[in-house]
C-alpha positions as CSV (number, residue, x, y, z in Angstrom):
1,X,0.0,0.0,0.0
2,X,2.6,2.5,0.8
3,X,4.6,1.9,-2.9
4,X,1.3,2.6,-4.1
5,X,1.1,5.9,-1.8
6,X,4.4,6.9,-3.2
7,X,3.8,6.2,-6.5
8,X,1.0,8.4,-6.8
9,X,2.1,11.3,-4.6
10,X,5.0,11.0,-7.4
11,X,2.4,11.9,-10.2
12,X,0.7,13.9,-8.5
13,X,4.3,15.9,-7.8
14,X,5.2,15.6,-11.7
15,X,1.7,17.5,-12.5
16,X,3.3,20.9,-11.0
17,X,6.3,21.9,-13.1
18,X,9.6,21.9,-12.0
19,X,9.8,25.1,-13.4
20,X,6.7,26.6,-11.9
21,X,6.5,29.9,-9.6
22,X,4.9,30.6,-6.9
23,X,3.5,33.9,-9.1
24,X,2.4,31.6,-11.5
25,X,0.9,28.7,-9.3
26,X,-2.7,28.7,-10.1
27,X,-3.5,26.6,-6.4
28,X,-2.8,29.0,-4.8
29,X,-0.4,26.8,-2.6
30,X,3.4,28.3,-2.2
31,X,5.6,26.0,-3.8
32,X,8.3,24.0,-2.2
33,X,11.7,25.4,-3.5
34,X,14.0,23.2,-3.5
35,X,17.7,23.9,-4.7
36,X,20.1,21.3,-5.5
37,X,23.1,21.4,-7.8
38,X,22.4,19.3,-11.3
39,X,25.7,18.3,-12.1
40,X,25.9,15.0,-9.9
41,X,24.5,11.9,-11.6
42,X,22.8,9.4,-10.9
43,X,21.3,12.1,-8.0
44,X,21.2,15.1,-9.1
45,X,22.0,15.9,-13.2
46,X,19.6,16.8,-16.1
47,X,18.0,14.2,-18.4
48,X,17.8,13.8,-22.2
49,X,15.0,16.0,-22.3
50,X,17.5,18.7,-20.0
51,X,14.4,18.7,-17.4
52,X,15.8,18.1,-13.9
53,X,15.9,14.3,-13.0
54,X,18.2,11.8,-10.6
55,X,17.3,10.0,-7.5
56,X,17.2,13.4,-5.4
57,X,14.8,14.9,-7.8
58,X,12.6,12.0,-7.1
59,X,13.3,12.4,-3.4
60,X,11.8,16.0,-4.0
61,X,8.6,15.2,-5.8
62,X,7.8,12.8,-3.3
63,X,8.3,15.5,-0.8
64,X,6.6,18.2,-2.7
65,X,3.4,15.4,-2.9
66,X,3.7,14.6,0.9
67,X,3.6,18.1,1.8
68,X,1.0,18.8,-0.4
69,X,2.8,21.6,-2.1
70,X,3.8,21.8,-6.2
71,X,7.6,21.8,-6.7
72,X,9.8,24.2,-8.0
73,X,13.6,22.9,-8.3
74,X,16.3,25.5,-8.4
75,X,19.7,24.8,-9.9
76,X,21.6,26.1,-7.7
77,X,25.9,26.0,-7.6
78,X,27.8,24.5,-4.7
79,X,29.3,27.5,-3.5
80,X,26.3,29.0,-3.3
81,X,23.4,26.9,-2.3
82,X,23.9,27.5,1.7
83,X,23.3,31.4,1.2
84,X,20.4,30.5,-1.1
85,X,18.9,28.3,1.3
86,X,19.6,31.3,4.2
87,X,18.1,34.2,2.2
88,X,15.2,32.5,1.4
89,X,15.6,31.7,-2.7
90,X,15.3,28.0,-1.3
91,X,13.4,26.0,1.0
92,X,15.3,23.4,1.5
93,X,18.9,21.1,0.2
94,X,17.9,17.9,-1.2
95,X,21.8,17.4,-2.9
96,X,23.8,15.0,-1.7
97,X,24.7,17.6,1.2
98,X,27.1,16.2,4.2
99,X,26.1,16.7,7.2
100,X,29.5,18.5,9.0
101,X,29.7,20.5,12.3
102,X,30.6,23.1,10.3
103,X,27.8,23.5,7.6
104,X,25.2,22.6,10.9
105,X,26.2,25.9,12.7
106,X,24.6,27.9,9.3
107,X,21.6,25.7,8.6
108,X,19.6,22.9,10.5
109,X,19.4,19.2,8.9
110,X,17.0,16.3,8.6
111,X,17.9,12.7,9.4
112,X,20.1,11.4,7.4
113,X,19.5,9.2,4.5
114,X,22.7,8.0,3.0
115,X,26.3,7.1,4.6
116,X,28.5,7.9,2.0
117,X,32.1,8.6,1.9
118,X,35.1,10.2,0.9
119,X,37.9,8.7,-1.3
120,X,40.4,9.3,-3.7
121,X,41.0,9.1,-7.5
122,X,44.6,9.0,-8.8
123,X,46.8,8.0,-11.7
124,X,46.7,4.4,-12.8
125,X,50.7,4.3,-12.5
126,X,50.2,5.9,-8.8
127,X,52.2,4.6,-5.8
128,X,49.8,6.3,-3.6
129,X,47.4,3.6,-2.0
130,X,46.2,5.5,1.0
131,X,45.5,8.9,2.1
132,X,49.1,8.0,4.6
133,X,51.0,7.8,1.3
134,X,50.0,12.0,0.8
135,X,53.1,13.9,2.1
136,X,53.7,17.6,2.6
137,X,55.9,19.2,-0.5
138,X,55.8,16.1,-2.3
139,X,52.3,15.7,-3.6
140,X,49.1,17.9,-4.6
141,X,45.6,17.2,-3.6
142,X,42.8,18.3,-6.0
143,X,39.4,19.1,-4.6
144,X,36.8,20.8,-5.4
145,X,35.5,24.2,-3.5
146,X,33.2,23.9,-0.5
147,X,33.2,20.1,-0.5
148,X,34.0,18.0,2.5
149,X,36.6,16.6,0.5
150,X,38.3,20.8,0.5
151,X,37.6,21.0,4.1
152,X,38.3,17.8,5.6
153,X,41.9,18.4,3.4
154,X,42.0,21.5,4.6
155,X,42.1,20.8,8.5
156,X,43.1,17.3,8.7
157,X,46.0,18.2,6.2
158,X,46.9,21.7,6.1
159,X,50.8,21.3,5.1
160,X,49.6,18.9,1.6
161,X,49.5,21.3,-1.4
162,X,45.5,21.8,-2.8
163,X,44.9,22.7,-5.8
164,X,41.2,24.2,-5.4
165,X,38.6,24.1,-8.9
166,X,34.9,24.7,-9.1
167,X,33.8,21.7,-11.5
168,X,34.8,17.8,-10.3
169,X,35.5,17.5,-13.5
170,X,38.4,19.8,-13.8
171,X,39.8,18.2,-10.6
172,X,39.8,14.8,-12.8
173,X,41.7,16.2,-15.2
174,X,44.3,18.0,-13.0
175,X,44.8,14.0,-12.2
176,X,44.8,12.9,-15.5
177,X,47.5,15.4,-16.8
178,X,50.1,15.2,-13.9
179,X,49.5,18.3,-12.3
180,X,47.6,17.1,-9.4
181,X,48.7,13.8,-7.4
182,X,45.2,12.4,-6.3
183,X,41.6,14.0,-5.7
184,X,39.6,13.4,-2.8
185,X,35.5,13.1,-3.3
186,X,32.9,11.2,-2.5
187,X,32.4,7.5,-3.3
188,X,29.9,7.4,-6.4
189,X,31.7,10.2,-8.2
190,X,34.9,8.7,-7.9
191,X,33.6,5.7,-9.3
192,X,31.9,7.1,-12.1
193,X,34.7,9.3,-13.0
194,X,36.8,5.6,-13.0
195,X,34.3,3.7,-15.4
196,X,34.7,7.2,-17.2
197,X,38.5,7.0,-17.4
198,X,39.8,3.7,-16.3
199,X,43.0,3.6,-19.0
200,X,43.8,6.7,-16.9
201,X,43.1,6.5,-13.6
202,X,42.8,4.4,-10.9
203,X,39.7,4.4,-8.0
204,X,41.0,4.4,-3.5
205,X,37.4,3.7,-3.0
206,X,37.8,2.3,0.4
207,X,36.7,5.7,2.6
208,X,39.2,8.0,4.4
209,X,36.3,8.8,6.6
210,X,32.7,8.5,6.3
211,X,29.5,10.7,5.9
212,X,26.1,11.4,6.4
213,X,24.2,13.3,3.8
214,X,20.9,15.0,4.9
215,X,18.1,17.2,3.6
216,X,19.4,21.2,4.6
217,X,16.8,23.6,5.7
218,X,16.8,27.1,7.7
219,X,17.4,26.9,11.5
220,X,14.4,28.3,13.8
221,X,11.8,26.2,11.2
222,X,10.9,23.3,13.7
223,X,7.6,22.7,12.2
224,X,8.5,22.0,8.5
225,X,11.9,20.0,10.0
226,X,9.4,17.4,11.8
227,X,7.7,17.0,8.2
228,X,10.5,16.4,6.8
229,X,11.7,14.0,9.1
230,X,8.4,12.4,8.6
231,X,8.3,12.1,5.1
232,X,12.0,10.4,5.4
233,X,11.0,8.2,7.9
234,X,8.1,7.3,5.8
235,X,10.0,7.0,2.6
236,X,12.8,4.6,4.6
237,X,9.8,2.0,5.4
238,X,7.8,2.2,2.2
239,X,11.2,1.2,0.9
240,X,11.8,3.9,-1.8
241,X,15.0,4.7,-1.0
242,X,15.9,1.1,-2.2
243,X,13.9,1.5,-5.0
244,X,15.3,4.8,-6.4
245,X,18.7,2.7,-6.1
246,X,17.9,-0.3,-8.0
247,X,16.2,2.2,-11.1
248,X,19.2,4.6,-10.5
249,X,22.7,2.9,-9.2
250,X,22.4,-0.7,-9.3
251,X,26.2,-1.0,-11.5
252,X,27.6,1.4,-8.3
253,X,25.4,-0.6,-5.9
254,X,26.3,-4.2,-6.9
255,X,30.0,-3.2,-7.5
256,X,30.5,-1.4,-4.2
257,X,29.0,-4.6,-2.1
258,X,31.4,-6.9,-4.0
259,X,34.2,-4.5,-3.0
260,X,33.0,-4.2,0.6
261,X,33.0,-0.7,0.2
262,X,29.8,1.3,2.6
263,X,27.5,3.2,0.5
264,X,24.4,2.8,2.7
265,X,20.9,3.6,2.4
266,X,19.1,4.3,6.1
């Protein structure tokens, strides 16, 4: 009954346009915005069609549909998706967001909903094998800006070199040309960027340390944080979030579990 609930609030999301406003809304109900960055497959990227789509855009039209809201989805850039969500352009983070000490003093967070974590991509001829094998004035860390990856490097790691980009995928290539010695991301993209590049590169999947990603909302908002908490606790039994895998990331899925590397689910 509840994959039937799901299914349904799913329509009934997809019948408000992603790019609707709440001028525009005819309901008369304020759309949920929701901001995420589309440049993260299989969660957040843009289809064939270039409309929004990826297991975190699902996540919000279910949300949108349990709320009884219409959707609006934002593409919003890393570096700036925090200030959105604090000035009110956003609602909410549904983006593969980390939940860090540091991000939770500027904006509240829902449960969490995937333990993820970080790793490193390197050259295929590499003798690095670890995050230990990194030493000051010998190597230089990619990462890209505002990631956990940048500030995890950052404080755990202050005397390693970084070499600091805006796009993951210029980070890859930094690896793939020499001028960077490893870059340090989370699990699935370093995977993906792998299968993407595997004459060039080589995949550290096992993780240097291990995250929680959650949905970000304002602080103060207590009432629309227990919703959400809701829906996800909701969404966790109904068994969606295993669903959205198996349609989305069942390679990454069944290749991480033979590797007995975490990528979790909860």
């Amino acid at each position: 009954m509840k994959r039937f609930v799901f299914a349904f609030s799913t329509l009934l999301a997809c019948i408000f346009s992603t790019s609707c406003t709440e001028k525009g809304n005819e309901t008369g109900v304020k759309p949920l915005v929701i901001g995420m960055e589309l440049a993260y497959p299989p969660f957040e990227m843009r289809g064939p069609d270039n409309q929004p789509d990826g297991i975190s855009v699902r996540m919000a039209e279910d949300l949108a549909a349990h709320l009884g809201r219409p959707l609006e989805i934002r593409d919003v850039e890393w570096n700036g998706i925090i200030p959105a969500l604090k000035s009110g352009k956003i609602d909410a983070i549904i983006s593969s967001m980390t939940n860090t000490p540091e991000r939770a003093r500027m904006i509240a967070f829902s449960d969490g909903y995937v333990t993820n974590g970080l790793c490193m991509l390197v050259r295929k001829d590499s003798p690095i094998q670890s995050i230990t094998d990194v030493k000051p004035g010998k190597h230089q860390l990619a990462v890209k800006l505002a990631t956990t990856g940048h500030q995890w490097a950052r404080k755990e790691i202050p005397e390693v070199d970084l070499l600091t980009l805006d796009e993951a995928a210029a980070c890859v290539l930094e690896v793939i040309q020499g001028k960077a010695d490893a870059y340090i991301y989370d699990q699935i993209s370093i995977y993906q960027f792998w299968k993407k590049y595997e004459d060039e590169t080589r995949p550290i999947l096992n993780p240097i340390r291990e995250e929680t990603w959650a949905i970000g909302m304002r602080q103060g908002e207590e009432e629309f944080h227990a919703a959400v908490n809701a829906f996800l606790k909701e969404y966790r039994e109904a068994g969606r979030f295993n669903e959205l895998a198996d349609q989305y990331m069942a390679e990454q899925k069944a290749a991480f579990e033979e590797m007995g590397v975490p990528f979790i689910f909860h």
